[in-house]
Backbone as numpy.savetxt, mean C-alpha at the origin, in Angstrom:
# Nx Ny Nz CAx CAy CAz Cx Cy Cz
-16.58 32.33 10.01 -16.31 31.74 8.72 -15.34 30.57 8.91
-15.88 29.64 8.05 -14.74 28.36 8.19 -13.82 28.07 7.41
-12.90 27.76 7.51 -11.54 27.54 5.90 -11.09 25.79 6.37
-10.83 25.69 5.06 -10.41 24.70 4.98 -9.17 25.09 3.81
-8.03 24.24 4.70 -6.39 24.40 4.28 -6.27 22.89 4.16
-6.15 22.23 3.01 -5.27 21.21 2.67 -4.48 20.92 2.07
-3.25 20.31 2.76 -2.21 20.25 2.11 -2.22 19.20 0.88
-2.84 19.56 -0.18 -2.89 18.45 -1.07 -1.34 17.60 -1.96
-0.19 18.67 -1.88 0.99 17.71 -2.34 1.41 16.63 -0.70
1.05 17.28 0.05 1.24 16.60 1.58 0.41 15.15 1.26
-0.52 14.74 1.00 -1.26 14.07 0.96 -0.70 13.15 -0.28
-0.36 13.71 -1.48 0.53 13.47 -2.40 1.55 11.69 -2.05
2.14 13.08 -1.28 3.57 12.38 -0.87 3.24 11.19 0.06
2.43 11.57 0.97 1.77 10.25 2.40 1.64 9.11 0.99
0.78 9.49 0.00 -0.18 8.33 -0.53 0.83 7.55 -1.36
2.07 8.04 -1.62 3.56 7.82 -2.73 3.83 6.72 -1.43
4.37 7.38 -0.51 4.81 6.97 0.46 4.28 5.57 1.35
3.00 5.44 1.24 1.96 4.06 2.00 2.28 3.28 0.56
2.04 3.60 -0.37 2.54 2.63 -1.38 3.68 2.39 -1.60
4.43 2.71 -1.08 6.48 2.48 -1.18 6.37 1.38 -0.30
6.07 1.66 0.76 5.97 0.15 1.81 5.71 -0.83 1.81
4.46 -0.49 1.01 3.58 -1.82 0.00 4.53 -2.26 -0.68
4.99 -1.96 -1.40 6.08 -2.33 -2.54 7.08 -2.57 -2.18
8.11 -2.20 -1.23 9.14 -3.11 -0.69 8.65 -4.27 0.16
7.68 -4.29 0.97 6.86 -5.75 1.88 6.72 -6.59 0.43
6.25 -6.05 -0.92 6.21 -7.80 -1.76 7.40 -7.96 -2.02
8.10 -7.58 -2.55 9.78 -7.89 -2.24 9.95 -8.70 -1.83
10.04 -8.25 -0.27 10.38 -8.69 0.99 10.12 -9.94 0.91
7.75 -10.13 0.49 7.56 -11.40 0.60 8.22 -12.10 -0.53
8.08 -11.78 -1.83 8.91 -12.41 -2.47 10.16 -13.03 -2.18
11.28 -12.52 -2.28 12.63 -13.07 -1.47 12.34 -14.14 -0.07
11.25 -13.54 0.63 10.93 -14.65 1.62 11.27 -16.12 1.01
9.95 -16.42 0.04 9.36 -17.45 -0.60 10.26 -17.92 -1.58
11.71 -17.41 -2.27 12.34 -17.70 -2.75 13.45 -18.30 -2.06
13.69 -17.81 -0.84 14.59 -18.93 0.02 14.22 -19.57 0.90
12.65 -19.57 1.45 11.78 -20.67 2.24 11.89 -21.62 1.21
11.36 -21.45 0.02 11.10 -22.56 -0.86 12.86 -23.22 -1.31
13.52 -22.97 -1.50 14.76 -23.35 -1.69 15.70 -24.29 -0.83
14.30 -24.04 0.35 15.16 -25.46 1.68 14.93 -26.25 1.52
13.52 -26.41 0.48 12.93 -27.40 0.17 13.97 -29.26 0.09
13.45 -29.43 1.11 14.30 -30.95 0.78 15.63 -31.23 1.49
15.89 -30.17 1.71 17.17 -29.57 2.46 17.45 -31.18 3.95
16.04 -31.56 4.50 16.55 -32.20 5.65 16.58 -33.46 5.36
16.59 -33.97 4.32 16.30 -35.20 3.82 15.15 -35.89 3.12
15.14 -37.10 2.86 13.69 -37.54 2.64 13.24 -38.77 3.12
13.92 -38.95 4.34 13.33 -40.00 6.15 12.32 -39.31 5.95
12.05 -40.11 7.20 10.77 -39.78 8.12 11.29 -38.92 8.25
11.93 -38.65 9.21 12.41 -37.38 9.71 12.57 -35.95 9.22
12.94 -35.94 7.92 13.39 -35.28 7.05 11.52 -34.79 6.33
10.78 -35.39 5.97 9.45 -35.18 5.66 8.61 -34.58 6.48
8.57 -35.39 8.21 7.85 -34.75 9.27 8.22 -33.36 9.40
9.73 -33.21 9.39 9.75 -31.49 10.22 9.92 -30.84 8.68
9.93 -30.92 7.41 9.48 -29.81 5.93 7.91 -29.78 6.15
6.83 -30.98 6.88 5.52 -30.87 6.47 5.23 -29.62 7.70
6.02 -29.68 8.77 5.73 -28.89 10.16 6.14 -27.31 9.77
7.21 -27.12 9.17 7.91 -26.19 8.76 7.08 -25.77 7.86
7.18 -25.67 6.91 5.87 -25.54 5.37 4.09 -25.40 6.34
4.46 -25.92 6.72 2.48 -25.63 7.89 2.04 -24.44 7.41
2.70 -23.12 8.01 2.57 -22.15 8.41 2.60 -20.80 7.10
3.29 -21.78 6.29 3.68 -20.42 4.96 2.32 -20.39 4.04
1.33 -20.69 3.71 0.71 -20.33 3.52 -0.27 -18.76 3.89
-0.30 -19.08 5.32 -0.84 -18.21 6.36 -0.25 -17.09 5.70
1.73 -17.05 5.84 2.22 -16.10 5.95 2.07 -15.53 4.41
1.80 -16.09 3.47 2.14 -15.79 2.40 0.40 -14.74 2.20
-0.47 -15.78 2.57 -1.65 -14.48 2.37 -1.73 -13.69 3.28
-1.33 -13.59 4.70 -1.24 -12.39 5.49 -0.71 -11.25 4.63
0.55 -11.92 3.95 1.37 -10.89 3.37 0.43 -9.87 2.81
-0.06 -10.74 1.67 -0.19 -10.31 0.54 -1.70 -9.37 1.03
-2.58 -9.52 1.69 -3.70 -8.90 1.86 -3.07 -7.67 2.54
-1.82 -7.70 3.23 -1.40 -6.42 4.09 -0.68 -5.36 2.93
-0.27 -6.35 1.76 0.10 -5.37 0.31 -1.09 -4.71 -0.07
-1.83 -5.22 -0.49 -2.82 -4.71 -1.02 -4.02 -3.34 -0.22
-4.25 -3.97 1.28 -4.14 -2.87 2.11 -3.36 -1.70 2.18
-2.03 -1.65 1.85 -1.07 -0.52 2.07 -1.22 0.27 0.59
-1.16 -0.74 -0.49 -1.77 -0.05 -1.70 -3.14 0.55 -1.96
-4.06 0.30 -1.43 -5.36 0.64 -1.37 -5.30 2.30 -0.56
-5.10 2.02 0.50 -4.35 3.07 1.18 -3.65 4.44 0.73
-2.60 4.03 -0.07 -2.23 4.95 -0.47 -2.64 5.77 -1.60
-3.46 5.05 -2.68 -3.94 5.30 -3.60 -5.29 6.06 -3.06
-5.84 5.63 -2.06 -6.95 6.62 -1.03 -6.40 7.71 -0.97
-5.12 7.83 -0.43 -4.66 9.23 -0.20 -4.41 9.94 -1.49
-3.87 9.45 -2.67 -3.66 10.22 -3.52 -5.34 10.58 -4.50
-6.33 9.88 -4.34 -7.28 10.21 -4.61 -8.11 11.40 -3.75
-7.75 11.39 -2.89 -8.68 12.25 -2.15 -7.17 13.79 -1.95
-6.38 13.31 -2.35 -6.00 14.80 -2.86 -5.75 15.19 -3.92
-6.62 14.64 -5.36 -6.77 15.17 -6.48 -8.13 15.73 -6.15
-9.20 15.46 -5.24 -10.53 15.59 -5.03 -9.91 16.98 -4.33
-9.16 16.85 -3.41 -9.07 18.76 -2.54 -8.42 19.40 -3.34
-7.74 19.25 -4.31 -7.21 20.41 -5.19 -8.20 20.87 -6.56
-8.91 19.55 -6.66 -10.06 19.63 -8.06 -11.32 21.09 -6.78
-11.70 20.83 -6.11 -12.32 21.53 -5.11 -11.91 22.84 -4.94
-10.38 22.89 -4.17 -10.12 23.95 -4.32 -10.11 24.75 -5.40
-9.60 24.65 -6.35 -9.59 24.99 -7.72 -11.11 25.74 -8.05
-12.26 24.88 -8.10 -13.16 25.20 -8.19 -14.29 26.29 -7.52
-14.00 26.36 -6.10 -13.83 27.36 -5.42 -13.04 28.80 -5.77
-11.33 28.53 -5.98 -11.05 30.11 -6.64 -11.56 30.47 -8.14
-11.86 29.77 -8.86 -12.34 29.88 -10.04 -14.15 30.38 -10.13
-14.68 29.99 -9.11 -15.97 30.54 -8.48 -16.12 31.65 -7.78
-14.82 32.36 -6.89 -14.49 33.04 -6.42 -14.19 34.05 -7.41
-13.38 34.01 -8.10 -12.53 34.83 -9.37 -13.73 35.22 -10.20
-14.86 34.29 -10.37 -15.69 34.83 -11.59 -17.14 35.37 -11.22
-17.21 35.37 -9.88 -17.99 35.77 -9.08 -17.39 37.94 -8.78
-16.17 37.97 -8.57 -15.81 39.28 -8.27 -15.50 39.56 -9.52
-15.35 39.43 -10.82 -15.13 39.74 -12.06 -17.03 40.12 -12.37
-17.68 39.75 -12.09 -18.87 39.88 -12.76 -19.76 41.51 -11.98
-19.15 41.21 -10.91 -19.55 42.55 -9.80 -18.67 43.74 -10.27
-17.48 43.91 -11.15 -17.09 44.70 -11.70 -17.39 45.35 -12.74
């Protein structure tokens, strides 16, 4: 005979938990982008001063949707986990309740 044991508040907590991470990383990116963007102009407006904000600025885009697709991943994620342990407790449930009315009827 086979059993299946899942810890469904375990799963709970993981899926709370992958989304906490998510949610401090936009923060994170947020505050990033609030003091990247705030240098803005910072080196002047030479040549000099334009070439290395256009070199500097290059790259934040990238970082800004890396970010954000790795939020949404970690949220997706976690919300997986908390879905699929309303699915093992809706299951289980259904099982002792099948169980329960199955040996009630043999009585």
């Amino acid at each position: 005979m086979s059993e299946l044991d899942v810890d469904s508040e375990g799963l709970d907590r993981s899926g709370e938990a992958v989304k906490d991470v998510g949610s401090v990383l936009k923060v994170a990116r947020d505050e990033y982008l609030d003091k990247i963007t705030s240098y803005r102009g910072c080196w002047g407006t030479g040549e000099f001063g334009e070439t290395f904000a256009k070199k500097y600025y290059q790259g934040l885009g990238l970082v800004v949707d890396g970010t954000e697709a790795l939020v949404k991943a970690l949220e997706s994620s976690g919300q997986s986990l908390n879905d699929t342990s309303k699915k093992f407790k809706k299951s289980q449930q259904d099982v002792i309740e099948h169980v329960n009315t199955s040996t009630t009827k043999k009585h």
